[in-house]
Structures are given as C-alpha cells and as structure tokens.
KENULO-216807 format. One record per atom (N, C-alpha, C, CB): z, x, y. Coordinates in steps of 0.02 Angstrom, whole numbers, plus 50000, padded with zeros to 5 digits. Atoms other than C-alpha are relative to their C-alpha. Glycine has a CB too. Layout:
ZXY ...
% end
This chain:
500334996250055 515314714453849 499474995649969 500515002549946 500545003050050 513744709753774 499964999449940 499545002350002 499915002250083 513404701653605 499635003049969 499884993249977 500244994950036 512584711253495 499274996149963 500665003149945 500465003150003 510804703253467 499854999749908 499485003150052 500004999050097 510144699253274 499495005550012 499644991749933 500614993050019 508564714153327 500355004650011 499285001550044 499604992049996 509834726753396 500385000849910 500874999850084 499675000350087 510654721553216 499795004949948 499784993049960 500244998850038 509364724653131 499615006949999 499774995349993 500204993049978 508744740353217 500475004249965 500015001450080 499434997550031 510334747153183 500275002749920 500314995650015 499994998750082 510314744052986 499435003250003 500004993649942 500554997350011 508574750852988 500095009750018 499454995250048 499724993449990 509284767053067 500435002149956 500305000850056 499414999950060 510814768552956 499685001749941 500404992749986 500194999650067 509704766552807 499615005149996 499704994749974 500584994949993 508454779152860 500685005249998 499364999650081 499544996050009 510084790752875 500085001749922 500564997150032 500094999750055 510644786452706 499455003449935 500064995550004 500494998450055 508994791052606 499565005250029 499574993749975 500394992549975 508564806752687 499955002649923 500545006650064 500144996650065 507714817552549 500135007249993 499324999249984 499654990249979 508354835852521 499225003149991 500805005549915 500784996149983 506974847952575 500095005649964 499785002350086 499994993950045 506564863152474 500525004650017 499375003850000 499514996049999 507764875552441 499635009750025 500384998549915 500014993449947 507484892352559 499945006849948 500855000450055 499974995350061 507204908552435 500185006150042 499255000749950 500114994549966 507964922952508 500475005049944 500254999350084 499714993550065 508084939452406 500255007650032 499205002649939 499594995149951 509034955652438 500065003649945 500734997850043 499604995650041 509614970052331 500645004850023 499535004049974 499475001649965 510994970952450 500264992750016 499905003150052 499765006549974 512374956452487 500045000550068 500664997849974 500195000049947 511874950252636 500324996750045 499504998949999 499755004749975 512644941252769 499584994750059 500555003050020 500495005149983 511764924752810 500184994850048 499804996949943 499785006249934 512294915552993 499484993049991 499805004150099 500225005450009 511934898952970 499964995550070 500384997649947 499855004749952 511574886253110 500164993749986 499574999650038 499815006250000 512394872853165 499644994349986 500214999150045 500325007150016 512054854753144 499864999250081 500574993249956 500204998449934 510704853453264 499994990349989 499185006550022 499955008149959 510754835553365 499164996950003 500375001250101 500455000950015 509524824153378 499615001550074 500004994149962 500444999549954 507914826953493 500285007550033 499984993150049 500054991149986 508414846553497 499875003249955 500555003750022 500304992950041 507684863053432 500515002949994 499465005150033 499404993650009 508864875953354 499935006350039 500035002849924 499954998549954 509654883753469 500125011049975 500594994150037 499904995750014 510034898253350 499345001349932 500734999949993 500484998950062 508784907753220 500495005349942 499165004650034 499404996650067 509414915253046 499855004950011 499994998849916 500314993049994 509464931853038 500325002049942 500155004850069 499864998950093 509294940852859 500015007350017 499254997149926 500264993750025 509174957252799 499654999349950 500435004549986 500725001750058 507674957552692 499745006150007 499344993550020 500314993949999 507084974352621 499324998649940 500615006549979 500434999050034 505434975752510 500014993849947 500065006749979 499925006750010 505544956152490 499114999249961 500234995250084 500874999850023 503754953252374 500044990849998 499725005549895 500305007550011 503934933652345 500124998550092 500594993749928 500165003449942 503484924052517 500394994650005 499364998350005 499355006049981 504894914452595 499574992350034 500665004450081 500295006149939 504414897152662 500354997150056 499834993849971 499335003149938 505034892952829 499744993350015 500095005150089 500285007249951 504954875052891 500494996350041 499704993949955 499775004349934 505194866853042 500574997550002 499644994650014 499505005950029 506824856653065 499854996150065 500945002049981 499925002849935 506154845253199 500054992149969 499325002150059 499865006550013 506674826153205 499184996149989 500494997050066 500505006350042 505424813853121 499285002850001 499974991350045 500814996750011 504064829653086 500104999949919 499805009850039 499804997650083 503574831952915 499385006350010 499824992249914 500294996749979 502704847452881 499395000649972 500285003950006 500835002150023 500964847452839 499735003449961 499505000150047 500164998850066 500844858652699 500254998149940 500015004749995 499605002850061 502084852452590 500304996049999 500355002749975 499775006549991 502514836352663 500805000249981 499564994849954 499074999549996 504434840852667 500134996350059 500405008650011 499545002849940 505504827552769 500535004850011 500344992849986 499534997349978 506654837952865 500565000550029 499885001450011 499595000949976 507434826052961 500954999649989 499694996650012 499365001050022 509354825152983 500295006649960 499984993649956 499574995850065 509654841452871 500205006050028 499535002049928 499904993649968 510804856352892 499985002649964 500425001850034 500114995550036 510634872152831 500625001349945 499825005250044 499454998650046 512154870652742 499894999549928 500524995850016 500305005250065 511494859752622 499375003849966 499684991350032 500504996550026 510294873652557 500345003849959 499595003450043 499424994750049 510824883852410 499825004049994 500244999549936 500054993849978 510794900952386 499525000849922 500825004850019 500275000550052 509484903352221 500235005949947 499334999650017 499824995350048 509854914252085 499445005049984 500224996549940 500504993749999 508844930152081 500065006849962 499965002150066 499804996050067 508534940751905 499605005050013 499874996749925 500454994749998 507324951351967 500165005150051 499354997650010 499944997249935 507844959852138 500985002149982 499714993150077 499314996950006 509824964152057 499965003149975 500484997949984 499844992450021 510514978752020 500244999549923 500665003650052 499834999450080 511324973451858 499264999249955 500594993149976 500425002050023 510264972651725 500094993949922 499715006249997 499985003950029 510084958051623 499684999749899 499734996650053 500304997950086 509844960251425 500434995249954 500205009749969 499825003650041 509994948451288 500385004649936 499424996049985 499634995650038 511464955651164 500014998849923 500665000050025 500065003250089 511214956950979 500375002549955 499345001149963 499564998550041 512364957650861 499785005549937 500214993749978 500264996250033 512074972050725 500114997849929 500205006050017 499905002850075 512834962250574 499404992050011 501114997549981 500275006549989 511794946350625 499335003249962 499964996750087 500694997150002 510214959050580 499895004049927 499895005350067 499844994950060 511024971750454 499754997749917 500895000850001 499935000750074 510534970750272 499975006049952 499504995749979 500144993250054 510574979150112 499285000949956 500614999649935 500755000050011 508954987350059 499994999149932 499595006650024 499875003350070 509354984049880 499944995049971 500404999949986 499865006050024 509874968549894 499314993550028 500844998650029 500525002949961 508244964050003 499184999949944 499965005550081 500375000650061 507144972049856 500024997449931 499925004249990 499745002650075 508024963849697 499764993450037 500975001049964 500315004449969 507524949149814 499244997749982 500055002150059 500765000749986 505664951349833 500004997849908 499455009050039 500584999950075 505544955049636 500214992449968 500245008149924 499915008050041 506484938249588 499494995350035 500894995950011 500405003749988 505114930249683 499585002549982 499954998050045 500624996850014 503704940949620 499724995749959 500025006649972 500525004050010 502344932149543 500075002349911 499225002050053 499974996150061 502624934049344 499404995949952 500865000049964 500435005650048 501144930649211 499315000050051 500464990349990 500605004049972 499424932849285 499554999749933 499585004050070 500825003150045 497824928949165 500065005949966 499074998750046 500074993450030 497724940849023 500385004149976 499805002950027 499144996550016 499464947149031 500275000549938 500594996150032 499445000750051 500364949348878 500915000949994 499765004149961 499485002249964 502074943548900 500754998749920 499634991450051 499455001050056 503754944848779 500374992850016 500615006750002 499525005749969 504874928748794 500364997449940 499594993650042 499535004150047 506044914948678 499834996250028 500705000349987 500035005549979 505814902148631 500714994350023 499614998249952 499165006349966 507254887348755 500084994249988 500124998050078 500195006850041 506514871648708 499374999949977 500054993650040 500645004050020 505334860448597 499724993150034 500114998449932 500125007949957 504474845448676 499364997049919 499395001450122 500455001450058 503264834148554 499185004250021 499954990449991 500684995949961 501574841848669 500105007149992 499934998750086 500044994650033 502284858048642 500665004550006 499405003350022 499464998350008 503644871148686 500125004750068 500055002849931 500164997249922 504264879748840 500475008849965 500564993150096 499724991750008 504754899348838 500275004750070 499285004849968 499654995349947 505904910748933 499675006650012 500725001649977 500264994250008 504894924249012 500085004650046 499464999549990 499714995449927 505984931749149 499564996650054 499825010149999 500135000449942 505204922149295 500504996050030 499414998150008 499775008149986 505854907149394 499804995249966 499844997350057 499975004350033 505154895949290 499805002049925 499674995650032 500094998150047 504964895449116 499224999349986 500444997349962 500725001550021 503094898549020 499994993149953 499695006949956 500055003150035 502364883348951 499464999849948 500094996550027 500514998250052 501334884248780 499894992549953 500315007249949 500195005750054 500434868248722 500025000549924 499344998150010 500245002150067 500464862748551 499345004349951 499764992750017 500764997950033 498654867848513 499975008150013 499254995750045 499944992349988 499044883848567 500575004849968 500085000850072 499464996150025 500384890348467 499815002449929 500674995950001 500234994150047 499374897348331 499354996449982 500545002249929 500455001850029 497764895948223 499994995149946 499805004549987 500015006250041 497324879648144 500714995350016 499955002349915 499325003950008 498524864648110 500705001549984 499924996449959 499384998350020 500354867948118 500304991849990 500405005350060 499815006250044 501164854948012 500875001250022 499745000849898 499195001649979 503114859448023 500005005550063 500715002049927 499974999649927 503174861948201 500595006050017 500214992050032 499504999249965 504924862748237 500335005649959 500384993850013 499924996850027 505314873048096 499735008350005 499904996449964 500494991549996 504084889648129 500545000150095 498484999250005 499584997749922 504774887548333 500554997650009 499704997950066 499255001949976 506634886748327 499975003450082 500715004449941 499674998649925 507714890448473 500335004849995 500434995250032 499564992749989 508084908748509 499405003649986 500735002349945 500374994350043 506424915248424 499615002950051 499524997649935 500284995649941 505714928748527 499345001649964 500495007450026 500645000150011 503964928848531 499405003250048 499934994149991 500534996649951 502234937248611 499594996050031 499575004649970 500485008550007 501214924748700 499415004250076 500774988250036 500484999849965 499644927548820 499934997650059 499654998549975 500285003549929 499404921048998 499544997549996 499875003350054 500565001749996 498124908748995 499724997150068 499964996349953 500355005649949 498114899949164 500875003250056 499874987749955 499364998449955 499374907049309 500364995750031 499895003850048 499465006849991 500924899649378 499654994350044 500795002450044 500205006949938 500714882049470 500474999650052 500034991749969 499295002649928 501774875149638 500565002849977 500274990550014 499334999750019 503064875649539 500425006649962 500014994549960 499934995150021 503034893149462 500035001249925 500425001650030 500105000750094 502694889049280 499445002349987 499984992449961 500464998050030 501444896649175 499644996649937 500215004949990 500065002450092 500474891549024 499655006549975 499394991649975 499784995750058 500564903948878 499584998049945 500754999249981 500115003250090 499704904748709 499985004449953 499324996349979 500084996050072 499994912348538 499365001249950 500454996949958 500625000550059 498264907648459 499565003350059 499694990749960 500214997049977 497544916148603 500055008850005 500074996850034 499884991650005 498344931948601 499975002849908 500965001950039 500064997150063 498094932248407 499295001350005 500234995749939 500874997550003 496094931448425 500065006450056 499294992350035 500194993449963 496204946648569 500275004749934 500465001550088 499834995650068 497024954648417 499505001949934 500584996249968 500715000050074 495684950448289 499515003550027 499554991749973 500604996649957 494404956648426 500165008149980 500044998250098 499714994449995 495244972648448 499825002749938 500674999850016 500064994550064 495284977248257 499614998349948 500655001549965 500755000850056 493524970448189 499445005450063 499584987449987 500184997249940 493014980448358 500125008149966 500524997050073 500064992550021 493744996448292 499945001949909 500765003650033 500635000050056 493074992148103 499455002850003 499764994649987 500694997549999 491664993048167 499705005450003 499764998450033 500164991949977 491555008748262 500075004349935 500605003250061 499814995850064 492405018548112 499694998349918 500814999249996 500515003950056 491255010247991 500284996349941 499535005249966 499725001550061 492195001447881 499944993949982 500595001449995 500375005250002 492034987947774 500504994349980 499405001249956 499545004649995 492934971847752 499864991649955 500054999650078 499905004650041 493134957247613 499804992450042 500775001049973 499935006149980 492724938547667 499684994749922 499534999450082 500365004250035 492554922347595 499634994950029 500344997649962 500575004749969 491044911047633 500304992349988 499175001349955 499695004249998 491544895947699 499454994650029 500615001750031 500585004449987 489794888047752 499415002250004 500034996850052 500504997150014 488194889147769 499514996950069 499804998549920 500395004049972 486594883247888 499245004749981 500254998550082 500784998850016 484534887847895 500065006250020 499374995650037 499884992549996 485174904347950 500305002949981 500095002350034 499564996050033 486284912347847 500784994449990 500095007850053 499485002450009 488104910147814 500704999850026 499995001049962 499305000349971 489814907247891 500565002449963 500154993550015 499354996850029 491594916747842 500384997850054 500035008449986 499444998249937 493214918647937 500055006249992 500754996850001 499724991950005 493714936447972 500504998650044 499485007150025 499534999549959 495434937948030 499944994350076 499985007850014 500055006449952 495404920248122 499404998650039 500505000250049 500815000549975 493484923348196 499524997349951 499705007450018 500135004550049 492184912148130 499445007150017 499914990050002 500714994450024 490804927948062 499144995649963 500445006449914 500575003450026 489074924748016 499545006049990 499704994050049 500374994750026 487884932747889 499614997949996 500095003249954 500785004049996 486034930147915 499614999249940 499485003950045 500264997050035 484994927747772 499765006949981 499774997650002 500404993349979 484024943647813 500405005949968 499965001150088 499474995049999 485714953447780 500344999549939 500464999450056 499705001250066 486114946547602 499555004349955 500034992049977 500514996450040 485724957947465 499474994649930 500555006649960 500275006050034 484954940247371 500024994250058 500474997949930 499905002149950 484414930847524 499714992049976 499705004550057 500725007850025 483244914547422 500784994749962 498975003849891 499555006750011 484734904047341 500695002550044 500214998149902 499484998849966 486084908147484 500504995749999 499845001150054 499685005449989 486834891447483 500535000249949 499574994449999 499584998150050 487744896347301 500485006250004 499615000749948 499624992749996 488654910847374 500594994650042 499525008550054 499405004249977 489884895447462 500665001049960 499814992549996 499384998650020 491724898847417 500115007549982 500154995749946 499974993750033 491134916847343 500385005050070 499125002549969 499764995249959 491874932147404 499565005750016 500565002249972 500574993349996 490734946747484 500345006550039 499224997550051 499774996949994 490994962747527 499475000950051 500255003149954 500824998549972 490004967347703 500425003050056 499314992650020 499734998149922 490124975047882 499764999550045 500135005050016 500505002649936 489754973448035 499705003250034 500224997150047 500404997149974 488434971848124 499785000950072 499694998549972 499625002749938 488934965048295 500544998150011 499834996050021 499165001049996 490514964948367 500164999550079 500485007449964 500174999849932 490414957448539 500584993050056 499014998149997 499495005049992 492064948248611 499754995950076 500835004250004 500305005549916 491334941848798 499724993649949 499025004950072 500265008450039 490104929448691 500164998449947 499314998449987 499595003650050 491124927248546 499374999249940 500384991950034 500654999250037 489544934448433 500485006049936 499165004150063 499584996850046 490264942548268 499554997149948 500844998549999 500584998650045 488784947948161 500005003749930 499605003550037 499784994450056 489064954847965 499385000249963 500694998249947 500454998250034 487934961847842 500205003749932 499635003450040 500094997250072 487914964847650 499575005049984 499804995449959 500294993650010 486714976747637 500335008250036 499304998550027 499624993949990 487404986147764 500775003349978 500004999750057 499544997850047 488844986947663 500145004549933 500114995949989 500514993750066 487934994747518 500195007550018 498905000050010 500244992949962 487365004947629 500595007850008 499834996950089 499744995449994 489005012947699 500335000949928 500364999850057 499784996450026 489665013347542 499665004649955 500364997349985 500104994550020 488575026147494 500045003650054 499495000749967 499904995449918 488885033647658 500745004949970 500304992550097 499354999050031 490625036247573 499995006049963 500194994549956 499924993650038 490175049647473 499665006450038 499674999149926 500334996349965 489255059247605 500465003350042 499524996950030 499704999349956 489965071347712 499505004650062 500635002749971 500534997049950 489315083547861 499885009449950 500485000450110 499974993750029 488575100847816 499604999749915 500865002050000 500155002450055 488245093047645 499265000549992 500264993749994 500775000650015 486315096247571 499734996749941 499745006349996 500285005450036 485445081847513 499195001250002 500244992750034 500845002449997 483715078947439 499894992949988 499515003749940 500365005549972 482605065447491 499355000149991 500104999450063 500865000549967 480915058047504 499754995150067 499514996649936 500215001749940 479865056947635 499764993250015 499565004250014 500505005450022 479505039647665 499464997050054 500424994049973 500394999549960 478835038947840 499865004850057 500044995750013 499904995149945 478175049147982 499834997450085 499495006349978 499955005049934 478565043848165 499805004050058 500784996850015 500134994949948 477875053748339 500925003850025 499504994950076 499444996449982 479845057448338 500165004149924 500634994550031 499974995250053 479995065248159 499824994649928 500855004250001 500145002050075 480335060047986 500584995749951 499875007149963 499585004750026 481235044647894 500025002649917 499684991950016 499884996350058 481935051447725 500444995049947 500395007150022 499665003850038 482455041047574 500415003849967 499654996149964 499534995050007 484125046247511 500554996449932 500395001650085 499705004950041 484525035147364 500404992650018 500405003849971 499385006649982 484985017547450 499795000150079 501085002449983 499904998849906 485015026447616 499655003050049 500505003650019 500404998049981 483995031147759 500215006850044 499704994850023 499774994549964 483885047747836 499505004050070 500135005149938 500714998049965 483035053648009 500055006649994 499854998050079 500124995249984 482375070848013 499755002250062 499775001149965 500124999749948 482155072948197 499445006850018 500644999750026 500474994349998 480835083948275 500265006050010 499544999450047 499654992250011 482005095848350 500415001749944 500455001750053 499555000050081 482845095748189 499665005849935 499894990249958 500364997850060 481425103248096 500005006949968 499414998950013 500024992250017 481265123648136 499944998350069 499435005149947 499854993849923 481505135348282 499475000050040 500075008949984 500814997949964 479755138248296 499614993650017 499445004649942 500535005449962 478335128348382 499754997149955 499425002550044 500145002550047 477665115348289 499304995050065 500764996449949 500675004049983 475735107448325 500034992649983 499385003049959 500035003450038 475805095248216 500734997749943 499465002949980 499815001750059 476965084948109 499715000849922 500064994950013 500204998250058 476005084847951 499795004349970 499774997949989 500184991650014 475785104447959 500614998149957 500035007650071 499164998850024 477835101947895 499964997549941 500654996350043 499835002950039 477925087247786 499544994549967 500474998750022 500415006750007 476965072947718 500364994149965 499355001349958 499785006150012 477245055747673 500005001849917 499514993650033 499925000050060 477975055947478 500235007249967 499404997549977 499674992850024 478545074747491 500735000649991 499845005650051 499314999249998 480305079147423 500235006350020 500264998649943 499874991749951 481305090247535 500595000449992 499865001050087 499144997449973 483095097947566 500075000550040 500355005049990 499594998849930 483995096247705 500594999050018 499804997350043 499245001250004 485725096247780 500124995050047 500445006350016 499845005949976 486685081247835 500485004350071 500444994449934 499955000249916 487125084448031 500264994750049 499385000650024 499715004649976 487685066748075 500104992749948 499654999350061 500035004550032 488385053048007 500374991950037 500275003149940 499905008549952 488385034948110 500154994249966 499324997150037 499745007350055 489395023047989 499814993850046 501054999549978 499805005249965 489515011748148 499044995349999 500435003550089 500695000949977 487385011948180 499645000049920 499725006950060 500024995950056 487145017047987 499385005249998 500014995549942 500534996550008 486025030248012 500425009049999 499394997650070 499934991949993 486085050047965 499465003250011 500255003449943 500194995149934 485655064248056 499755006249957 500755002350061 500154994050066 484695078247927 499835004650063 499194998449924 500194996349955 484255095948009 499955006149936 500515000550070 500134995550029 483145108847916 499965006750035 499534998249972 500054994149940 483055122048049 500675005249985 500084995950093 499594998850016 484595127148005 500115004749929 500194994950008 500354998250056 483945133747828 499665005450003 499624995849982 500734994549996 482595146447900 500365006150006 499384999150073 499684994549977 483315164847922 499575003650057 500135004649941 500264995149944 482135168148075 499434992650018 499585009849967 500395006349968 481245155348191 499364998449970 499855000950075 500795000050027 479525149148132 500144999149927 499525007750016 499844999950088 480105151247935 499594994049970 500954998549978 500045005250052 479835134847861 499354995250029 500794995449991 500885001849992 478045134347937 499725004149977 499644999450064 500434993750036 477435151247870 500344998149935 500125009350030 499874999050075 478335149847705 500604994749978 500235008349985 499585007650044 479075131447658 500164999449946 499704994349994 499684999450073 479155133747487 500765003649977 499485004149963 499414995549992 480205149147495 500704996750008 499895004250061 499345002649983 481425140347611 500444996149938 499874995150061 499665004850037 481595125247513 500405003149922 499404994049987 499614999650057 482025135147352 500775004349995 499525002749954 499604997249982 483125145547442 500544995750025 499755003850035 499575006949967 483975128547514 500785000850000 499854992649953 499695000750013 485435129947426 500605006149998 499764997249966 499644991949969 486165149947450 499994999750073 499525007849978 500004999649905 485675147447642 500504996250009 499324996850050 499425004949989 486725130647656 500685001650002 500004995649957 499564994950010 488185142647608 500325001850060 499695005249972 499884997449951 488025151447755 500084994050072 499475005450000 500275003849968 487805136847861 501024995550012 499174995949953 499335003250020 489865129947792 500345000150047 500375002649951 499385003549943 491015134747932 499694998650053 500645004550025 500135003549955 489925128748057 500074993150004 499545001450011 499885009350007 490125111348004 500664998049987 499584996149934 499194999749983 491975116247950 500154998450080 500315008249983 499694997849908 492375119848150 499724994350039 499635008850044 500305007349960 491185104048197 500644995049961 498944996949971 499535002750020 492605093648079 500505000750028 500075000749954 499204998749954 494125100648152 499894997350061 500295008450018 500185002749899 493345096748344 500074992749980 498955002050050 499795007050000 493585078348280 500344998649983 499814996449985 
% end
C-alpha cells in the first residue's frame, strides 16, 4: 500500500474544504392554489446530470420561477449561484399570501377602538383654547404674588393680571382690595402662552367701559360735570370717567385767561368720542347750547332770526341756538330764488322737525304751515300770522313721529 503523499494530503483538505463551504443557492418559488405534490430528485453524483426532472402542477402561476442548473463546478451566469454539491432537499418551500385560498386579515379588537362620544367631547372642551384678545372673562381671585395676582378662569391654567393692571392709578393696599375668593371681571389682553396662561386686566376692561358710556352720552346728547386738571397752548385737560378729555380753547365760553379755570369744575359735552385713537373731545359752549336744546321739543313753533342765507337754505337764530331752515323745508311750491322767501335779519315762524343733541343742530320746516302748495310765496304775511292756529293742526303728526322712537 502506498503512502499517502503531503500533495495528495493536501489535495484532499482542499476538497473537503470546498465541500464544507458550499453556499446555499436561492430558494425555488413555486406557487399553487392547490396542494401540490412535489417529486424531488435524488442526490445527483458527481460529474452527472439529473437523471430525473420535477414535475409541478402550476396553474395561472404570474411570478417567474427561476430554474438553475445543478451542474458540478458551473455557476450560473445570471445570478452567479454556486450550485455545486446541493440537493433539492435543502430548498424550502416559501410561504405564499397571495395565491391561498384563506384570506389573510389583520383582527381588531372593537373595545381597543370603542369610545364614548361624551366623554371624547367633554375632552376636546377641557382643552379648548379659553381667553382670546378682547374677551371678557368672569374668574377669582387664587393667589397674590408681589408683580401681581393670578385668577381662576375655568381653563387649564390660571389668568395672570399684572400689578399695573388691576385698576386705574396707584393701588396702595394691594392685598387688601384683592383677597382670596373675590370674584372678579377682567379683560383678555394678550392670549394664552405654551403653557396655557393668559394675561388679564381690570384697568383695561374698566376704560372699554368708560368708552362705551361717554360713547352713548354722546349720541343721546347729554351733558356731563368734570374737573380741570391741566392745561397746555391748546385748551384744557379733565378726566371723565378714567379718560384723560380735552377742551380746546375755541370751546370755552371765556377762552383769554383759560389757565384760571385749573381745579374749577365745568359743565360741557362732547364733541368727539372716538375709542380706536383714544381722541375724547368736550365743549362748553356746546353745553350751553344743549341745554337750551332741553327745553325744545319736536312739532314745537319757534321764532327766530334770519341770520344767514346759504345755496342750501337758511341759518336761523333761536336765542343761544342755531336753526337750519332747509330748502326743501321751505313750501310745496317752486321756489326761483331764495330771497323771494326770506332775507337776512327777517323774523319768522317755524316748526322744529329735528333735533340733533349729538351734532347740535335743529331741523325747522315752514312748508308745513301753508294750507295749499305755493302759500307762503303768494301770501307770507298771512301764513306767518296764521303760524300759530295752523301748528295745531300739524300736533299728531309729530305726536306719531314721537311714539316711532
């Protein structure tokens, strides 16, 4: 017996090892929607072709099977699969979700999903957004801090209201005016932050208040007490209901030593009332004014003189007060000419028709006077002495205009 050489040796391990580290070749894809039965061949030997071929049943197969070679020391040249050494055993059968009959569905639990629609909306609103800009907002006060004080206002977090903001002017005993419990009105000035806090203010929502009811002063004409609290090259400074007011010279009924009316008290109204620019305009005269307005009502026949004449009618002095006589105001009939009617320094009768406390101006109308269109151009005298029996007739029309307001 021969000795076994160190190259046959080493041939030998070199074979062996090449055994050992065979690489597994792709796995075979075969699909069915029937179980199929799949003859496998043997373990083919070396330096032979299989002697047997697989045979499938394969119906309306759409993915493309790959077949490759099993020949000794080929690899195959599209996909560089070593093949050597391998049996078909060693191939696994793949798992196939698309081509079975069952059907595959992910299962969902109905309590995992279920909720209560109640309990999903009491939800949303405890997160709702509370307090935007402008808002006016009820709350208590929970704590004091030395900067200022925080307030409960139904959100997640509480409103916070600086110091400087918790009313008009210097508050001296602090802690005393904002205990703990006192329920209070406070303003949105600035909406919540990250954190869902607000800031709040009391000296803000007191001036929308002052606005509001020197705003409807105005309109309704009425008139209102201040005391003068400064002065400059234009008139003079008050407070009204926490707004700093200002009366122009122009508007004082003694406008040349203004500066001695400081501390005094005046009686006036306004004449602008304009909260965007924070413009709050009064006037003494026009205070006069409405209060002779005061004794005036509608329907009412006042004499006057004429004091000017305008391409729209006729400005009428009325003791104090001014009165327009409008063109259509005058008579029924056609009119050429203004100074056919009236002239500058003539005293006339006419009836009061409007009265604009807010603008201070009234509204006269002689037309109203004539018993037939044209009248009080053919025979003016007449009318006017008749003024006062016609006006009579003239009563529940201005009654029934009163009630409509």
């Amino acid at each position: 017996m021969k000795g076994v050489s160190d190259k046959d040796a080493q041939n030998n391990k070199k074979i062996m090892g090449d055994k050992n580290n065979v690489k597994k070749p792709l796995q075979v894809l075969h699909i069915s929607k029937k179980d199929t039965h799949i003859k496998k061949e043997e373990v083919v030997d070396d330096n032979q072709s299989p002697s047997k071929e697989i045979k499938t049943d394969i119906k309306a197969v759409k993915p493309q099977i790959i077949e490759a070679p099993i020949n000794e020391g080929k690899k195959s040249n599209s996909n560089n699969i070593n093949f050597d050494n391998v049996s078909y055993k060693e191939l696994e059968k793949p798992l196939n979700l698309q081509h079975e009959d069952q059907d595959f569905i992910i299962e969902r639990k109905v309590d995992e999903f279920d909720f209560d629609e109640s309990a999903f909306l009491e939800a949303l609103n405890e997160n709702e957004p509370i307090g935007a800009t402008g808002e006016t907002i009820k709350g208590k006060v929970i704590a004091l801090e030395s900067d200022g004080l925080y307030i409960d206002i139904g959100g997640k977090a509480p409103g916070f209201m600086p110091k400087k903001e918790c009313g008009l002017g210097v508050i001296t005993n602090f802690k005393e005016k904002f205990s703990i419990g006192l329920e209070m009105e406070v303003l949105v000035i600035k909406e919540q932050n990250a954190d869902g806090m607000v800031t709040v203010s009391a000296r803000a929502l007191i001036l929308r208040q002052s606005w509001e009811k020197v705003a409807s002063s105005a309109k309704n004409g009425e008139l209102t007490q201040v005391t003068i609290n400064g002065f400059n090259r234009g008139g003079l400074t008050c407070d009204v209901d926490g707004l700093r007011g200002f009366i122009p010279r122009s508007q004082l009924e003694d406008g040349q030593d203004y500066q001695s009316l400081v501390s005094k008290n005046l009686k006036v109204a306004f004449l602008e009332v304009n909260p965007e620019k924070r413009k709050l305009v009064l006037s003494e005269k026009k205070a006069l004014l409405v209060s002779k307005f005061a004794d005036l009502k509608l329907g009412q026949l006042i004499e006057g003189e004429v004091l000017a004449i305008k391409p729209y009618g006729f400005f009428v002095e009325l003791g104090g007060a001014s009165g327009l006589l409008h063109q259509s105001s005058i008579t029924n009939g056609s009119i050429r000419n203004l100074r056919e009617i009236f002239v500058e320094g003539e005293i006339i009768k006419a009836l009061i028709t409007e009265i604009d406390l807010e603008r201070g101006r009234i509204g006269l109308n002689t037309a109203l006077l004539e018993n037939s269109p044209g009248e009080l151009i053919i025979d003016k005298e007449k009318v006017m002495i008749e003024a006062s029996e016609r006006s009579l007739k003239t009563k529940t029309l201005f009654d029934e205009k009163v009630l409509e307001k």
